[in-house]
C-alpha positions in Angstrom: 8.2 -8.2 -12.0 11.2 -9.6 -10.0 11.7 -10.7 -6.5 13.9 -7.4 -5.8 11.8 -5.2 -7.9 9.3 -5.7 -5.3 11.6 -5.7 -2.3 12.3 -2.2 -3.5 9.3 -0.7 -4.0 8.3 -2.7 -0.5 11.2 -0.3 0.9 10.3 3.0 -1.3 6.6 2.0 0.9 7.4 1.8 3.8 10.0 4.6 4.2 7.1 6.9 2.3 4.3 5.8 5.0 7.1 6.8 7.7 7.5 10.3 6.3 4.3 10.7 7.9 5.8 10.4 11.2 5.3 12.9 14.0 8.5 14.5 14.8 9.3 11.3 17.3 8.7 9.0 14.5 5.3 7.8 15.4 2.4 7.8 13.1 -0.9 8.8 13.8 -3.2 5.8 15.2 -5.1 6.1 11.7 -1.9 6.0 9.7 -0.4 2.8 11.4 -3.5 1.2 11.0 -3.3 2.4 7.1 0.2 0.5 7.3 -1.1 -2.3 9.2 -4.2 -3.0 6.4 -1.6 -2.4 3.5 0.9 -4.8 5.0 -2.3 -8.1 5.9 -3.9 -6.6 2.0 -0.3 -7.3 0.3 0.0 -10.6 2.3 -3.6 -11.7 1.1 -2.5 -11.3 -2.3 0.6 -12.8 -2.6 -1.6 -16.1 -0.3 -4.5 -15.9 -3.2 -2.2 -15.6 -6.4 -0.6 -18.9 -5.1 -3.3 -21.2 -3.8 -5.3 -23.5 -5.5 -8.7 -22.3 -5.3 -7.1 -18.9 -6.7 -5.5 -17.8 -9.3 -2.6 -19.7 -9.3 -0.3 -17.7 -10.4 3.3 -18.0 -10.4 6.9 -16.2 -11.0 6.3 -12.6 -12.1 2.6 -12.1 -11.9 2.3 -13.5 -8.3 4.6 -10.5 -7.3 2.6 -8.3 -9.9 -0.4 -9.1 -7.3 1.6 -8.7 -4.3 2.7 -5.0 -5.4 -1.4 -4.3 -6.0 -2.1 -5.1 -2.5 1.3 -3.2 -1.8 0.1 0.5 -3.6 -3.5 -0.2 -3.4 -4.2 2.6 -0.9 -0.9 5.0 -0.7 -2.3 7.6 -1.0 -4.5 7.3 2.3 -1.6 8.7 4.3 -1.7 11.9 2.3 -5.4 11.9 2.3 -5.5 11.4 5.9 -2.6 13.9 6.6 -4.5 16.8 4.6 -8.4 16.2 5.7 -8.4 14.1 8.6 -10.6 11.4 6.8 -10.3 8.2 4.1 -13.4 9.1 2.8 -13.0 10.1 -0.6 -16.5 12.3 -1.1 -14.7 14.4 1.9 -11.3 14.9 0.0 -9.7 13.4 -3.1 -9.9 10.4 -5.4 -7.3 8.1 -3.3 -7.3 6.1 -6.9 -6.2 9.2 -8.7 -3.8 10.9 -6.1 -2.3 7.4 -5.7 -1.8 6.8 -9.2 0.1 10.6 -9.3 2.1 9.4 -5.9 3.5 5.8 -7.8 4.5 8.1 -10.6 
């Protein structure tokens, strides 16, 4: 993965997690904090695949692991938008419908 192959997909992300907006472009208290989590998650990977007591990763797979903490719950907005709840048992496979969504 490259540098702007990331920065796009950060875009596609956050410009899908909007499309969740109300009508004056505010999202629900549990979908900001959804985008909050996904933004500290993909900022925890991309500290862990660099430091030393980590992986210590570099170049491609560092952003690799920065995209994982990116996607790893996208689908939660949907989830959250159809049943009112993240818990899977309640609604869908996040895994799955997420997996479907990045597709």
């Amino acid at each position: 993965m490259e540098k702007q192959q990331l920065d796009k997909l950060s875009d596609w992300f956050e410009h899908y997690a909007m499309s969740f907006a109300d009508e004056s472009g505010r999202l629900s208290k549990a979908a900001e904090c959804k985008l909050v989590h996904t933004r500290e998650v993909r900022n925890a990977a991309a500290r862990i695949a660099k430091s030393p007591q980590g992986a210590k990763l570099s170049g491609s797979l560092a952003l690799l692991a920065e995209c994982g903490g990116l996607l790893h719950d996208v689908a939660r907005f949907e989830q959250y938008k159809q049943f009112k709840t993240f818990q899977d048992a309640k609604s869908f496979d996040h895994g799955d419908a997420g997996a479907r969504i990045i597709k």
